[in-house]
N, C-alpha and C positions, 0 to 999 in steps of 0.2 A: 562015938567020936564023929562020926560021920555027917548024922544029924546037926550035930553042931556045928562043922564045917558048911553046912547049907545054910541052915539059919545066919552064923556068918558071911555068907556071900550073899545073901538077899538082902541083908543091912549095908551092905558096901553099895548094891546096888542100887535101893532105896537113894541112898545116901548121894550120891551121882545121880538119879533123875531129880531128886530136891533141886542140886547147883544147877545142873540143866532149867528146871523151870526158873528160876531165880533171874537167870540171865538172861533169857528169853522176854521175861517180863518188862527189863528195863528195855528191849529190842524193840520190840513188839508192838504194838495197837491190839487195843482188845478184838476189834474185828478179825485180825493175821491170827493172832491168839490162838482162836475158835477154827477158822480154818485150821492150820496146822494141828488141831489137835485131832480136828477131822480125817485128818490124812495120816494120822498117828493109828487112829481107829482101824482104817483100808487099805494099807500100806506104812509098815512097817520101816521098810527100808529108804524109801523116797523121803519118807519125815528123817530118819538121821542122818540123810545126806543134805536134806536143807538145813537142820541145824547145827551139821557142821560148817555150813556155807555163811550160812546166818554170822555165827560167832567167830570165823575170819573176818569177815567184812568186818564184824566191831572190834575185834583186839587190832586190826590193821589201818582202823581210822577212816575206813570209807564211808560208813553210813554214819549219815549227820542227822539226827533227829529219831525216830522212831519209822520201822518201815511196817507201813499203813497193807491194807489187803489186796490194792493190786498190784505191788510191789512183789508182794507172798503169788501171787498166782503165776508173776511172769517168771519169777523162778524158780517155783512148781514146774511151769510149762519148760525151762532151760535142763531141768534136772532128770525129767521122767524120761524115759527111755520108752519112744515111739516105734513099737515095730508094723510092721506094712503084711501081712500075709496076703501071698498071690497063688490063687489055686490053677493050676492049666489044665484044661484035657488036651487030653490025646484024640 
């Protein structure tokens, strides 16, 4: 039973990255595409936070046309979280 509860959740989840790609595709320019999927590859987390970003902007009606790759980069750059390490001696 268990095994098959797996196998069930990996089809569900299948299933949700298909509609994720799907909708993305109409988003997108093949150049943002590839980036993003670059960042899919290195970070894990940064990529589903931009496309959940991504697919606000479209269900909300702000992006008009397709958003091209430096579009993707400035808000890569808006989304990642810069931290500063400052080492002091003593």
């Amino acid at each position: 039973m268990n095994e098959a509860g797996e196998a069930n959740e990996e089809a569900k989840q299948e299933k949700v990255e298909e509609q994720l790609e799907e909708s993305l595709k109409m988003a997108l320019t093949q150049e943002a595409k590839m980036r993003l999927g670059n960042v899919k590859l290195v970070n894990r987390e940064l990529y589903y936070k931009a496309v959940q970003a991504i697919l606000y902007l479209a269900r909300s009606g702000r992006i008009t046309g397709k958003i091209d790759d430096v579009q993707i980069k400035q808000l890569l750059e808006k989304l990642s979280v810069k931290r500063e390490i400052s080492i002091k001696r003593r």
